[in-house]
C-alpha positions in Angstrom: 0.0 0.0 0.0 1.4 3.6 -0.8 2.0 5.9 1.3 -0.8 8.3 0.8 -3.3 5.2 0.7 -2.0 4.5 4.1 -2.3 8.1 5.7 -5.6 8.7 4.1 -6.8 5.2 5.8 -5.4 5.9 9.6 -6.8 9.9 8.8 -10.1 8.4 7.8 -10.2 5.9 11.0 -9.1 8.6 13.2 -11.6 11.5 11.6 -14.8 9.0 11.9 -13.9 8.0 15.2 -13.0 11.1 17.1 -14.5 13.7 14.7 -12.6 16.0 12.5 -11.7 18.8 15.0 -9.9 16.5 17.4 -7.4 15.0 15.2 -4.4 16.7 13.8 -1.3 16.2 11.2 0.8 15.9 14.1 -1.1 13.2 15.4 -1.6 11.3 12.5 2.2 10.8 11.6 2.3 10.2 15.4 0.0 7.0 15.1 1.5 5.8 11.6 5.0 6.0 13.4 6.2 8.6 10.4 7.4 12.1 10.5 5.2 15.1 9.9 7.3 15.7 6.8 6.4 12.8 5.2 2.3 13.4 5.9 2.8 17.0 5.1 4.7 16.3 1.8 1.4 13.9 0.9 -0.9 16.7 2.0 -0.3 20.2 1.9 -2.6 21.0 4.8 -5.4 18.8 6.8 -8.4 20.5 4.6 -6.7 18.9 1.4 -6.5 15.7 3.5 -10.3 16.0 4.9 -11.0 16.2 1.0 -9.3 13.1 -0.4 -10.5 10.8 2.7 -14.2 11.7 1.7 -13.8 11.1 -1.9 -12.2 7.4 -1.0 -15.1 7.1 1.0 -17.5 8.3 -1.4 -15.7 5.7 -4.2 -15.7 3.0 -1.8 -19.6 3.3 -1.3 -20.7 3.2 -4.4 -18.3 0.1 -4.7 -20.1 -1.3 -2.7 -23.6 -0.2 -3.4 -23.4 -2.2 -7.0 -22.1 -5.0 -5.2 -25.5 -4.8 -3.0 -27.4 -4.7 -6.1 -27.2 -7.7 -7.5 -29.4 -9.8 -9.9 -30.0 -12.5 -7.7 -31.2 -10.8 -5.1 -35.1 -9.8 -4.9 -35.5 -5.8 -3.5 -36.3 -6.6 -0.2 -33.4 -8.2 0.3 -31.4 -5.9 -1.4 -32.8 -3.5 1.1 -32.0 -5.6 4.2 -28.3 -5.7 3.0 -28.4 -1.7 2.4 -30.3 -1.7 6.2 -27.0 -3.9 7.5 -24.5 -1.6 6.0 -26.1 1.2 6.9 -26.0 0.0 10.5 -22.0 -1.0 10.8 -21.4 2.4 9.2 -23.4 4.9 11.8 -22.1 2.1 15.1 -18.6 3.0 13.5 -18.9 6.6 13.2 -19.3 9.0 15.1 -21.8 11.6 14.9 -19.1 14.8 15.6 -18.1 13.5 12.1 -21.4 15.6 10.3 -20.9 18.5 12.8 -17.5 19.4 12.4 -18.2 18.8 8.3 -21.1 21.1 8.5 -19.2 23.7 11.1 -15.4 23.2 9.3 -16.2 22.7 5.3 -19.9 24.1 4.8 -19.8 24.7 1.0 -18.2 21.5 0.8 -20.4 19.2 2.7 -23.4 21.0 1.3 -21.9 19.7 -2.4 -21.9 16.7 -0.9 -24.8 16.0 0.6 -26.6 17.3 -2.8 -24.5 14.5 -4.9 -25.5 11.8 -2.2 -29.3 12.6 -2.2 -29.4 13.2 -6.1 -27.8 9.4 -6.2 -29.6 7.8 -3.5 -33.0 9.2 -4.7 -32.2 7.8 -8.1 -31.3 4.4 -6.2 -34.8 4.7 -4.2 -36.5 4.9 -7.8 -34.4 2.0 -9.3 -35.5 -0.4 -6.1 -39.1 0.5 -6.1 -39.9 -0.3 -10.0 -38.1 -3.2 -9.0 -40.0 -4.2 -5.9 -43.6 -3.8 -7.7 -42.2 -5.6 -11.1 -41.7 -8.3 -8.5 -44.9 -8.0 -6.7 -43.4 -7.1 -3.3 -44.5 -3.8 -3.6 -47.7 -2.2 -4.3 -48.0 -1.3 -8.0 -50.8 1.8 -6.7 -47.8 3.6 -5.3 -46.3 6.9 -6.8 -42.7 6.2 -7.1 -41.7 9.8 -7.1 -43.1 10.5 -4.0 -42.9 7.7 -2.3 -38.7 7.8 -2.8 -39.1 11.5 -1.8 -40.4 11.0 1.5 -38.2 7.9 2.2 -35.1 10.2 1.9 -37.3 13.2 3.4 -37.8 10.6 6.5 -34.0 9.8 6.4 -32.9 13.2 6.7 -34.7 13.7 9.9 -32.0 11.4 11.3 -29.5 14.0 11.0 -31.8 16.5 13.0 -31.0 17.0 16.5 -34.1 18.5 17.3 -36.0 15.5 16.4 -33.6 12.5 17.5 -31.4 14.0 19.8 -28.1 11.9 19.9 -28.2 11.5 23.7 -31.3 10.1 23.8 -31.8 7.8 20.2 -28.7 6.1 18.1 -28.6 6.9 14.2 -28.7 3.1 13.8 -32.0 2.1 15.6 -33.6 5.2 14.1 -32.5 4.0 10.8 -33.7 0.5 11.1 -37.5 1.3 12.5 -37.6 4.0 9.6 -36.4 1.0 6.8 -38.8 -1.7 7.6 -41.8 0.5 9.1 -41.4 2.4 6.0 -41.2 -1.3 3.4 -44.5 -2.5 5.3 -45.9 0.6 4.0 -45.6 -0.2 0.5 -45.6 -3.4 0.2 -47.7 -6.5 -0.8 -48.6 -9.4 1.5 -46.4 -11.2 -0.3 -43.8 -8.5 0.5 -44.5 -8.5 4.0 -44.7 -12.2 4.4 -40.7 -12.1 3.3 -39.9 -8.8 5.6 -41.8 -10.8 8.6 -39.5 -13.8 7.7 -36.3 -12.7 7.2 -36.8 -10.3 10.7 -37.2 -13.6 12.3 -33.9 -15.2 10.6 
């Protein structure tokens, strides 16, 4: 692994766990056992380094996001693995991540957030078709609205006002939003396959 593979991994590991405020250059090189030079000649300063962990990130995610969506899999299972991921990411991060990327790198993370939703709201469309082409889900449903108000719904999870992080975790918000919401739309033959793979 090169060197700047391997500093953008520990900064990435450190930034998600401790939020991006609390770690430093110094104490990057520290934990990699390598001088400062070294991380400073990778990365000019720690915004350019905040930048190239999130587009790894970002690459890394849709990696994995086709490898989710594959042919054998019918939609609601494709949305359980989506559910699972989901849940390892938010237990592993930790929410001082968002804050300091809203506080620290506004324009940036507003970019961001815009290119996520625009994907995952085409993604929401793409599974739904699916899920009524395989009768899980209702065919009555309006799949324009219906994907808007599942990301609506998930962007509550980022509200402090409504799920404070004291008192609710991202990841047990997430989950009763996911399957409340797929019992909503879908079929009894839909259901009868949520109901069964929640008991698995």
């Amino acid at each position: 692994m090169e060197i700047r593979e391997r500093i953008i991994e520990e900064a990435t590991s450190q930034f998600l766990q401790f939020g991006i405020r609390h770690v430093s250059m110094d104490g990057i090189a520290a934990a990699m056992g390598m001088s400062k030079r070294t991380v400073y000649e990778t990365f000019k300063d720690k915004t350019t380094l905040v930048y190239a962990c999130l587009e790894v990130l970002s690459e890394k995610r849709n990696k994995r996001n086709k490898e989710i969506c594959t042919p054998s899999q019918n939609v609601i299972e494709t949305i359980f693995s989506f559910m699972k991921e989901g849940i390892k990411a938010m237990n592993a991060m930790n929410p001082v991540f968002f804050r300091d990327m809203e506080k620290f790198y506004p324009n940036y993370w507003s970019s961001l957030r815009e290119k996520y939703e625009k994907e995952a709201l085409g993604l929401s469309k793409e599974l739904l078709r699916k899920g009524i082409k395989e009768e899980l889900f209702r065919s009555d449903i309006s799949i324009p609205i219906v994907a808007k108000l599942f990301q609506e719904q998930m962007n509550l999870l980022a509200d402090e006002k409504v799920f404070p992080h004291d008192e609710f975790s991202y990841a047990d918000v997430f989950q009763n939003l996911t399957i409340n919401f797929m019992r909503g739309i879908s079929t009894k033959k839909g259901i009868e396959l949520i109901e069964s793979m929640l008991d698995e």
